[in-house]
GULUM-297844 format. One record per residue (C-alpha): x, y, z; residue number from 1. Coordinates in steps of 0.1 Angstrom, whole numbers, plus 5000, padded with zeros to 4 digits. Layout:
<sites>
+------+------+------+-----+
!    u !    v !    w ! pos !
+------+------+------+-----+
!    X !    Y !    Z ! NUM !
...
+------+------+------+-----+
</sites>
This chain:
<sites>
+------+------+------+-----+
!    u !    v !    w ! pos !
+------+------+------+-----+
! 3164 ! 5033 ! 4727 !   1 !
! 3185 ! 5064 ! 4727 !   2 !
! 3210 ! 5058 ! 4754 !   3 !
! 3240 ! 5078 ! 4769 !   4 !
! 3274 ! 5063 ! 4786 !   5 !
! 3284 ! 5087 ! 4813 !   6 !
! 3316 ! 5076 ! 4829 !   7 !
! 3334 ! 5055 ! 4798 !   8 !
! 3358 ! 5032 ! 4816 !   9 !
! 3364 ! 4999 ! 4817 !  10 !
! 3323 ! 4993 ! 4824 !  11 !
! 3308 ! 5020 ! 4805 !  12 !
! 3328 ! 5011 ! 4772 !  13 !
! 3320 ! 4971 ! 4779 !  14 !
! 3287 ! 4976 ! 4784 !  15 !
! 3277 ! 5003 ! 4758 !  16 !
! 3300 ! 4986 ! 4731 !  17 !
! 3273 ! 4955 ! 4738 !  18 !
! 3243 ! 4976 ! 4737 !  19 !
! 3256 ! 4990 ! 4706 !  20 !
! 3261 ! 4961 ! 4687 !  21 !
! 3230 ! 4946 ! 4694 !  22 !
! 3216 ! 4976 ! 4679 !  23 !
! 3204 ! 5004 ! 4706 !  24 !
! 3214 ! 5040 ! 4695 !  25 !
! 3243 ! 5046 ! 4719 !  26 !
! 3259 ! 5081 ! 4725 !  27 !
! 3293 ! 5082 ! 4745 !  28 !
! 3308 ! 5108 ! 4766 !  29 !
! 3344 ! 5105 ! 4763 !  30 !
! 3377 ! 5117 ! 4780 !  31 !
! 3405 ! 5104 ! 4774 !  32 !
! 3395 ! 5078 ! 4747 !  33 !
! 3375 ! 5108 ! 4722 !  34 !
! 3407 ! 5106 ! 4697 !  35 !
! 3409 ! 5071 ! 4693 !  36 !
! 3372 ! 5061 ! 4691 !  37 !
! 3360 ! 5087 ! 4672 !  38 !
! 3389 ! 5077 ! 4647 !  39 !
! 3391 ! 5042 ! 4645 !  40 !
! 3358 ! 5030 ! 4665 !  41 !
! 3356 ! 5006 ! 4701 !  42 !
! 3375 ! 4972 ! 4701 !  43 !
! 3361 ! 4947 ! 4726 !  44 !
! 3387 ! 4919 ! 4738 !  45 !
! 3365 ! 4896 ! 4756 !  46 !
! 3362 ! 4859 ! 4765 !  47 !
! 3332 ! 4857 ! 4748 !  48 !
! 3347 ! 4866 ! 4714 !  49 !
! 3367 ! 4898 ! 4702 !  50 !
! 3345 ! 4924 ! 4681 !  51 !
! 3351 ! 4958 ! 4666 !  52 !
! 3326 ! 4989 ! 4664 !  53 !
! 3341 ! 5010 ! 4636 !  54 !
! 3320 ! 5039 ! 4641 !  55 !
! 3307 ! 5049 ! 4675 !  56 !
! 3297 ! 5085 ! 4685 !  57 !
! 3317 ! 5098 ! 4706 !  58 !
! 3313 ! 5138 ! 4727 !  59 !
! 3332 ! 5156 ! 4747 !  60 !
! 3303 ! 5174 ! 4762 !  61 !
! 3268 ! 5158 ! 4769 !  62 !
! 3248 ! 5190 ! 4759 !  63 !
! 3261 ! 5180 ! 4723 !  64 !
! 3241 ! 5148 ! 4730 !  65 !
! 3206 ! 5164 ! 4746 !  66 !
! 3181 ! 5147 ! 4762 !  67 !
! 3186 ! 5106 ! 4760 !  68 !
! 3156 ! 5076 ! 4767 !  69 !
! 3182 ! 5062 ! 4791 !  70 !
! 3211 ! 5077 ! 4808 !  71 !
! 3235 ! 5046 ! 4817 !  72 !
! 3263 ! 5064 ! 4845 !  73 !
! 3294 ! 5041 ! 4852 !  74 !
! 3312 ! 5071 ! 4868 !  75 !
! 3338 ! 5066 ! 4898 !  76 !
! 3320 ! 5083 ! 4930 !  77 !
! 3342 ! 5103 ! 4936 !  78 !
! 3328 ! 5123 ! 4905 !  79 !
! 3294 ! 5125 ! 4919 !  80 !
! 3296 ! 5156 ! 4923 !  81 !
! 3295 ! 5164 ! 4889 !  82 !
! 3257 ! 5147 ! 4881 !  83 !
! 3245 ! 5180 ! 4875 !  84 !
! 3267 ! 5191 ! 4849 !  85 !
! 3272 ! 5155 ! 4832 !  86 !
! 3240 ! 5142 ! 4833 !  87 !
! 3217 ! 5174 ! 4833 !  88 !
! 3215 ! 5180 ! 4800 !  89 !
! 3205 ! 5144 ! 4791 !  90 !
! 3175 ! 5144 ! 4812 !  91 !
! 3142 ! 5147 ! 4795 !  92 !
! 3107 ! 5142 ! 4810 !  93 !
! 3104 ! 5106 ! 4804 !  94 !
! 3144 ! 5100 ! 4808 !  95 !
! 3154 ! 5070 ! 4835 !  96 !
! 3186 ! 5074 ! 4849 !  97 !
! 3207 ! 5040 ! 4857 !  98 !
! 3237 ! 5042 ! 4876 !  99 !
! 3256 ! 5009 ! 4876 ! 100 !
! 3284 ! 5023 ! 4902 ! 101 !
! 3303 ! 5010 ! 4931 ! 102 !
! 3293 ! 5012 ! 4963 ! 103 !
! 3261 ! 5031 ! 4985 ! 104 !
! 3246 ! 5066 ! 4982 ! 105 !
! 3246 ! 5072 ! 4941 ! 106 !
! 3213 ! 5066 ! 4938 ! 107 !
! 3199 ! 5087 ! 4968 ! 108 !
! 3224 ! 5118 ! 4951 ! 109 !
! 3208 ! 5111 ! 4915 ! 110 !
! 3176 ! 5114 ! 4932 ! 111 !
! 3177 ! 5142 ! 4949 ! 112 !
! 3189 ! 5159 ! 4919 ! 113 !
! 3166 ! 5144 ! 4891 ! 114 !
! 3137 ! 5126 ! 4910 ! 115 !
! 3137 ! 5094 ! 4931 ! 116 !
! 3111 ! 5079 ! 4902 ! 117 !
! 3134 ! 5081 ! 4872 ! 118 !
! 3164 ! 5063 ! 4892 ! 119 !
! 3170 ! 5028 ! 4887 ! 120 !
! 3199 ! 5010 ! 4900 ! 121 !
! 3222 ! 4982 ! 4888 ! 122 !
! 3250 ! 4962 ! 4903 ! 123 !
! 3276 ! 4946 ! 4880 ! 124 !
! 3295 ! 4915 ! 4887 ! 125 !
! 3324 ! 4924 ! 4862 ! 126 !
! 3357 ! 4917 ! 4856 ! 127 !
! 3370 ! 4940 ! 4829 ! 128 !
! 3403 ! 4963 ! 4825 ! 129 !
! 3406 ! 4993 ! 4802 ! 130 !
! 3438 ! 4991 ! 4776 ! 131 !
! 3450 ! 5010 ! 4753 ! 132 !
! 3426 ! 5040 ! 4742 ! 133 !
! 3399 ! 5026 ! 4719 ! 134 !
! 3401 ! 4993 ! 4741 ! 135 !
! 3386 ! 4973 ! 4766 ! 136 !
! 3390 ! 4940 ! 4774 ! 137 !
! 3365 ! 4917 ! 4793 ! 138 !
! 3384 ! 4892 ! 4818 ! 139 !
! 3351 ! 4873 ! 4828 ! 140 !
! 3314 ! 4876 ! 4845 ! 141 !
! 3296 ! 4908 ! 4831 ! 142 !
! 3259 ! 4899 ! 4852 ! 143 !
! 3237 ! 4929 ! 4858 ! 144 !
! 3210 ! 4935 ! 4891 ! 145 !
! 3187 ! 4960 ! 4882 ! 146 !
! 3160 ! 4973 ! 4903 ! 147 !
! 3137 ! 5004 ! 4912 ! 148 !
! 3149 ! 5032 ! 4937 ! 149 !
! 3116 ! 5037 ! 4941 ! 150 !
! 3085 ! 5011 ! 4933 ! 151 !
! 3068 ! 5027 ! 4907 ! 152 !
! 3066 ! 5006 ! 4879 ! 153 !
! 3080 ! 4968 ! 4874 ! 154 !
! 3077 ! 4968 ! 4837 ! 155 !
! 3103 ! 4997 ! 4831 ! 156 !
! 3125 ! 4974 ! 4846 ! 157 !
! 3114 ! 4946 ! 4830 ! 158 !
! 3119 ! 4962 ! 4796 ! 159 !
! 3155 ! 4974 ! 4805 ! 160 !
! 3166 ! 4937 ! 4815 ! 161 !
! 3151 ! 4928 ! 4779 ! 162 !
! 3172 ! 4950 ! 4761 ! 163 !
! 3204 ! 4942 ! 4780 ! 164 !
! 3200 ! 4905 ! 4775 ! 165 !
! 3195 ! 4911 ! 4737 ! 166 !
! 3228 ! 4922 ! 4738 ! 167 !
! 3241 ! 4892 ! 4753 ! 168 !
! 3244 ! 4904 ! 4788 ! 169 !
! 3233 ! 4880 ! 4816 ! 170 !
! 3208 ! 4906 ! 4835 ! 171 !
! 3178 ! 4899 ! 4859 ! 172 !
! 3154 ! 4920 ! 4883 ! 173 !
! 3152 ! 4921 ! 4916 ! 174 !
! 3126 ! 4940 ! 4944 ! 175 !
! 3153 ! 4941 ! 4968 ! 176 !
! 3179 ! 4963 ! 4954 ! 177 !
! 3198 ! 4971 ! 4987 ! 178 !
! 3202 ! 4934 ! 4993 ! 179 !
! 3220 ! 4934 ! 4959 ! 180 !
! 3244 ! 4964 ! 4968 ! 181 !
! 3255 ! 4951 ! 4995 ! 182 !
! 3259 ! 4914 ! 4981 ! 183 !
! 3285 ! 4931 ! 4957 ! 184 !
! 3300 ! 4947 ! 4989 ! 185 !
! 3308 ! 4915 ! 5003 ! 186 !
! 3331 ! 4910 ! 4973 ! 187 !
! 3343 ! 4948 ! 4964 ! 188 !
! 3359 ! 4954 ! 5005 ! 189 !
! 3381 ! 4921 ! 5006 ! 190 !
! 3396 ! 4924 ! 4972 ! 191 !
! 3395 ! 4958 ! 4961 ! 192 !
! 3406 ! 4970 ! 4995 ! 193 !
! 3439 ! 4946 ! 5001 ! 194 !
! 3441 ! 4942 ! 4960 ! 195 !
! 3453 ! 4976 ! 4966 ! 196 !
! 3469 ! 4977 ! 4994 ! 197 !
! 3488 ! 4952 ! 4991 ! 198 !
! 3495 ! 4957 ! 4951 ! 199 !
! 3487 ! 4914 ! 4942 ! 200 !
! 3465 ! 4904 ! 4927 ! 201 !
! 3429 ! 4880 ! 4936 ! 202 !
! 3450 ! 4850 ! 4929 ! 203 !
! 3481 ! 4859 ! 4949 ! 204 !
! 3455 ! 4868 ! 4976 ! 205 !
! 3434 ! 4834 ! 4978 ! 206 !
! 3467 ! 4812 ! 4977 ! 207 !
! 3480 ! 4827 ! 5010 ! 208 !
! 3461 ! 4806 ! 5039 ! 209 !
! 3463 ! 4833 ! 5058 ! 210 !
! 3454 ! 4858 ! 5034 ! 211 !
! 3422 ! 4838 ! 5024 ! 212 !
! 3408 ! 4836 ! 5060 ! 213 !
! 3409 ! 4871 ! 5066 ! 214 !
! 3395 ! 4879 ! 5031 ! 215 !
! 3367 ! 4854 ! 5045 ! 216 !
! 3367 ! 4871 ! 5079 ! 217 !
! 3360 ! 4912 ! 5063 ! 218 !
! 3334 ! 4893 ! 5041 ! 219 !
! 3314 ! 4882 ! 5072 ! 220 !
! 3319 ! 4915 ! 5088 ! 221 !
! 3302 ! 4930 ! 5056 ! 222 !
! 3273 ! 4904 ! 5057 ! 223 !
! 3265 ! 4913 ! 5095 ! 224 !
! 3262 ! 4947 ! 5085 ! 225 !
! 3241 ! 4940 ! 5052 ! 226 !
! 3217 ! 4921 ! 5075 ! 227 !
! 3210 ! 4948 ! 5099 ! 228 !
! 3197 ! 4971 ! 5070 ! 229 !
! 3162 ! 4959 ! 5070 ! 230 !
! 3167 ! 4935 ! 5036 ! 231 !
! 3136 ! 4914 ! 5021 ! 232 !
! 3161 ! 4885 ! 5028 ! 233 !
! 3194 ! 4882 ! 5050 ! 234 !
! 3221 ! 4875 ! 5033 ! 235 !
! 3236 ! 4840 ! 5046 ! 236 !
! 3271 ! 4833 ! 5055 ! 237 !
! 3275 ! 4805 ! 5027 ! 238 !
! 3279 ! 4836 ! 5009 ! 239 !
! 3313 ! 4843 ! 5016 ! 240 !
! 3322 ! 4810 ! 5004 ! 241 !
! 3302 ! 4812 ! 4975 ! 242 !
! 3326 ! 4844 ! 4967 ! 243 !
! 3355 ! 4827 ! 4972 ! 244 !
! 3348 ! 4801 ! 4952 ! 245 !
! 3338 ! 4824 ! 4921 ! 246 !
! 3374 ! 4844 ! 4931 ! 247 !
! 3391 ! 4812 ! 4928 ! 248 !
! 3386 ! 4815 ! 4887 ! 249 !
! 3393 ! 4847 ! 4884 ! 250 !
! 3434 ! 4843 ! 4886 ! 251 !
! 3458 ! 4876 ! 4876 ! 252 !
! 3429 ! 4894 ! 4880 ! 253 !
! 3437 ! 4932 ! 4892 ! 254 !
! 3405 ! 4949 ! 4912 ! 255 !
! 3396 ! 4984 ! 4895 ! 256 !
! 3409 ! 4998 ! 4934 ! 257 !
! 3445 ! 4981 ! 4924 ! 258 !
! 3451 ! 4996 ! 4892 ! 259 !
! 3437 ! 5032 ! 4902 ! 260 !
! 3460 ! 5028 ! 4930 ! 261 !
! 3492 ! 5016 ! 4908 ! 262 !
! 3481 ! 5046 ! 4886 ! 263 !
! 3483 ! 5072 ! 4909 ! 264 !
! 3445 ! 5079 ! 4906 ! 265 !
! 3421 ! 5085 ! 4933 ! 266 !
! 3401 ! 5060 ! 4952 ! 267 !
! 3365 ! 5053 ! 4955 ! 268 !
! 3372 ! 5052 ! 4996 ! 269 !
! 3342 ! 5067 ! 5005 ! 270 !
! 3317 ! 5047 ! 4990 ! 271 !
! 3331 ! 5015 ! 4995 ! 272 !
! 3337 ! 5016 ! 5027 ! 273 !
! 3333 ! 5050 ! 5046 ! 274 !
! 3291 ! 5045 ! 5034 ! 275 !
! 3290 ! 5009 ! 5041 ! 276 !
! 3307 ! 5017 ! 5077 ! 277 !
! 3285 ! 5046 ! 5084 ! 278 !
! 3250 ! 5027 ! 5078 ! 279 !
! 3265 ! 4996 ! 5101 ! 280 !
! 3275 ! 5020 ! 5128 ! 281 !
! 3237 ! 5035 ! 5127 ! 282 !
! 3226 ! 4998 ! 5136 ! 283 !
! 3249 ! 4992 ! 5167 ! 284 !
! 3271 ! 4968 ! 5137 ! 285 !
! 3309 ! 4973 ! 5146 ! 286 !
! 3334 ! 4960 ! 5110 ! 287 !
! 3368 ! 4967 ! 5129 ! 288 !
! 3388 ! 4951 ! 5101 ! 289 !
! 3369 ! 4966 ! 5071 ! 290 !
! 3376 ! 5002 ! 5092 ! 291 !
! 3417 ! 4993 ! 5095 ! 292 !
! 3414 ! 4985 ! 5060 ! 293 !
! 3403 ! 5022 ! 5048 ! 294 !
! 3424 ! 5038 ! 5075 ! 295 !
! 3455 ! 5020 ! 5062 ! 296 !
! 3441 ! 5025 ! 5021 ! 297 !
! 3439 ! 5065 ! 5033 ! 298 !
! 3471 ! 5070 ! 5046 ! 299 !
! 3489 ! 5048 ! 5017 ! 300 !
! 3474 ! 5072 ! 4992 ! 301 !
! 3480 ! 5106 ! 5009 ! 302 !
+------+------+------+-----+
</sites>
């Protein structure tokens, strides 16, 4: 399969570096890391075993790549607004589009550019941090969600969740895709939102009592909300627990929120928590301390 990485950060490199290897043709649009992977290839720290691409094809601009099988977007949102320029010229007739991003809305703005029936979406449970350039290194998890934007045909999907367990990545299907966004929003408020605030990392976090409880508290606020969208099945407050329990293992681990913050960049504020808060507030669901928590993340990165 002929696949471009739009958005090569810390998930686009990970991710394409696997497909890569297991040997799908992979094309990557690059930024800041062009020089050094075009150079001296892709090294992959990981905790499943270091490896090195020596030769990886790198772009600067996707219309030197054309028209791709599968266009795999790992883009912050706040770059949305650059789909048609980025991922235009990869789109073919039969093309799918796959956008493995944070937060709500990407796959209703792919659509509405590109078609509803090309657009698949995918939620990533991954805990990886970019390095130098020419690195990334893989801190744990890496599962993949995939699942229709619109129903159209199961085996596409099927196919896709083949070739991304062929490369080693732990990937399933699922019929209820908004169930799965929000499931990752129920981890992504909490810890990116105070991982960045309060500049500590998950472990510092969970070993304040305090800390913890309210970490559990914004995670039930999140679940109320999920469970008002109309999902296949509600998502059950064992959840949060589940969550903290997986965030227990994670120690020095520093949300992609945190280090955009540290680094000056900007924040994904708006799909993490102004969409989540606007599609609670349209069911009568109030989340009083997932809104303090953007208020006070806007004003401490104005």
């Amino acid at each position: 399969m002929r696949i471009a990485i739009v958005g090569a950060g810390a998930l686009g490199l990970y991710y394409g570096a696997l497909l890569q290897r297991s040997g799908e043709d992979v094309h990557f649009l690059l930024r800041r890391d062009y020089d050094a992977v075009t150079s001296h290839g892709l090294r992959v720290f990981s905790i499943n075993g270091d490896f090195t691409l020596p030769h990886v094809r790198g772009y600067r601009a996707p219309d030197e790549i054309g028209p791709v099988d599968l266009v795999l977007v790992g883009l912050k949102t706040f770059a949305n607004d650059r789909f048609p320029e980025l991922v235009g010229p990869l789109v073919g007739e039969s093309t799918l589009i796959l956008t493995l991003q944070n937060g709500l809305g990407n796959e209703e703005a792919l659509a509405e550019l590109f078609g509803g029936e090309r657009i698949i979406g995918g939620v990533a449970f991954l805990c990886s941090n970019r390095g130098e350039p020419g690195e990334v290194h893989h801190l744990g998890a890496g599962r993949i969600v995939l699942g229709e934007y619109q129903r159209c045909d199961r085996g596409r999907i099927e196919r896709l969740v083949a070739m991304f367990s062929k490369a080693w990545v732990d990937c399933r299907a699922t019929d209820d895709l908004k169930r799965s966004r929000w499931e990752k929003l129920v981890w992504n408020i909490p810890f990116n939102g105070l991982c960045a605030l309060l500049q500590q990392p998950v472990n510092m976090l969970l070993a304040q009592g305090a800390c913890r409880g309210l970490v559990r508290e914004i995670m039930l606020e999140v679940i109320a909300a999920a469970n008002a969208q109309g999902l296949d099945r509600p998502i059950d407050e064992g959840y949060a627990d589940s969550m903290l329990e997986f965030s227990d293992n994670m120690g020095e681990y520093r949300p992609s929120m945190q280090i955009d913050r540290e680094e000056r960049r900007q924040l994904e504020i708006a799909s993490i928590f102004g969409a989540p808060l606007a599609y609670g507030r349209r069911q009568g669901i109030e989340m009083p301390r997932v809104e303090m928590l953007a208020i006070l993340l806007e004003q401490a990165t104005r």
